[in-house]
N, C-alpha and C positions, 0 to 999 in steps of 0.2 A: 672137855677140860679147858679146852682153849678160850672159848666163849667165857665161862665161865672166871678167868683171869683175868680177860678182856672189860668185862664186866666191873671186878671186883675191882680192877685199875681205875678205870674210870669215873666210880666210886671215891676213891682218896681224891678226887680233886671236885672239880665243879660239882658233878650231883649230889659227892655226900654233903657238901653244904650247904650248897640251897636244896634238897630235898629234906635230910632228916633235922638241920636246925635254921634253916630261912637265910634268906642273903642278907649280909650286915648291913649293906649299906640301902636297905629296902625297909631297914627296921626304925622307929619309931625315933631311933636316936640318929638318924640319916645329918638332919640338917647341922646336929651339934657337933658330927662327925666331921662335915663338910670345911666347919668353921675354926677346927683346932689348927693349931701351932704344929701340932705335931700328926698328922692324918696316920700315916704307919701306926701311931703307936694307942690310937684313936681306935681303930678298927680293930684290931687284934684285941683288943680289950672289950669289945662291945662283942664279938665273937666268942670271946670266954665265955662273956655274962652268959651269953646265949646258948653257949652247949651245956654250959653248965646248970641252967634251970633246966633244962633239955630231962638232965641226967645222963646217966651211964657211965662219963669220964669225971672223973676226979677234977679238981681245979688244977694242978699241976700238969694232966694230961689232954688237960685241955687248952692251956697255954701254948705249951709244944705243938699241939695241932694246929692251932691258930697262927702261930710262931710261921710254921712249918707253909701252910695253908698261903697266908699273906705274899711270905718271900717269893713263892714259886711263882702265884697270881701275878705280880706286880712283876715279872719277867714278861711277859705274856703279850707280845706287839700289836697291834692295833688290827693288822694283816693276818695274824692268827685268830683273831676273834671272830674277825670278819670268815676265816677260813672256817671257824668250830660254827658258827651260826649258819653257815649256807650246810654244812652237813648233817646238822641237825635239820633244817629246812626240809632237805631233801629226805628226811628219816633214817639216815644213815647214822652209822655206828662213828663217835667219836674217835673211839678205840684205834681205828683204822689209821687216823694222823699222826704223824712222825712228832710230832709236838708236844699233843697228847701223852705217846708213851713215852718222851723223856720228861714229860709232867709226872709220867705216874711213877718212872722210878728213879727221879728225884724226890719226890714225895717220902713213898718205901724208903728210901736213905734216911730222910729226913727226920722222918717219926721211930725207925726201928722196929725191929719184926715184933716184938708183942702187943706195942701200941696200936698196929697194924693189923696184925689179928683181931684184937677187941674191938677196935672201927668197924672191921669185913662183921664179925658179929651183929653187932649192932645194926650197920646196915642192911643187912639181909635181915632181921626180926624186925627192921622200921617198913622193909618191901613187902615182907606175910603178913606185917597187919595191915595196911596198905589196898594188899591184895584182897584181904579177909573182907573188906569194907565195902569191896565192887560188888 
C-alpha cells in the first residue's frame, strides 16, 4: 500500500504531467509562451489546451489542475531540481524526498479528493495502456 501512495503522489506532480499530457513548455507553443507579458498565465493556459484535447478532465477541471499544477512547480528551487534529477539519475524513487511529499500534498490540498481520484484513475489506465504497448 505504501508504494503504491508513493506512487500515486508522485503522479499528481511531475510525472502526471509530463507523462500522460507532455511538458507545456516543450510544446509547440514553447516559444510564444516564452515571449508573453504574462508567462504564469501563458502556461496554465497552454496546459489546459493540452489536457484537455488529452481528454478525461473537463475544461474546468482542468484549469484547477493546471492552476494547482503551475503554483506548486514554480515553488520548486533550483537546488531541488537539481536534488529530483540526481535521484532520478540514480533510479531512485522521487517519493523518497521531503519536497516531493510536501509537493504531493500540497498538491492533494490543492485539487481536492475527487479531482484527485479522477487523476489517480486516469493515471493508472494512461500506465496499462502504456504497459499493454511493451
Amino acid at each position: 500500500m505504501m508504494m503504491k501512495i508513493s506512487k500515486t503522489g508522485l503522479l499528481l506532480t511531475s510525472l502526471f504531467s509530463a507523462a500522460m499530457f507532455g511538458s507545456t513548455l516543450a510544446s509547440a507553443d514553447a516559444a510564444s509562451i516564452a515571449k508573453s507579458t504574462n508567462v504564469k498565465a501563458a502556461i496554465i493556459a497552454e496546459c489546459k489546451t493540452q489536457i484537455t484535447k488529452k481528454g478525461g478532465l473537463t475544461a474546468t477541471e482542468a484549469g484547477k489542475y493546471c492552476t494547482c499544477d503551475t503554483d506548486i512547480k514554480g515553488k520548486t528551487t533550483l537546488a531541488q531540481q537539481w536534488e529530483l534529477q540526481s535521484t532520478l539519475n540514480a533510479k531512485k524513487s522521487p517519493s523518497t524526498l521531503a519536497f516531493v511529499q510536501k509537493q504531493n500534498a500540497d498538491m492533494k490540498a490543492c485539487l481536492g479528493a475527487p479531482l484527485v481520484s479522477k487523476i489517480q484513475t486516469l493515471a493508472e489506465a494512461e500506465m496499462k495502456a502504456a504497459q499493454a504497448k511493451k
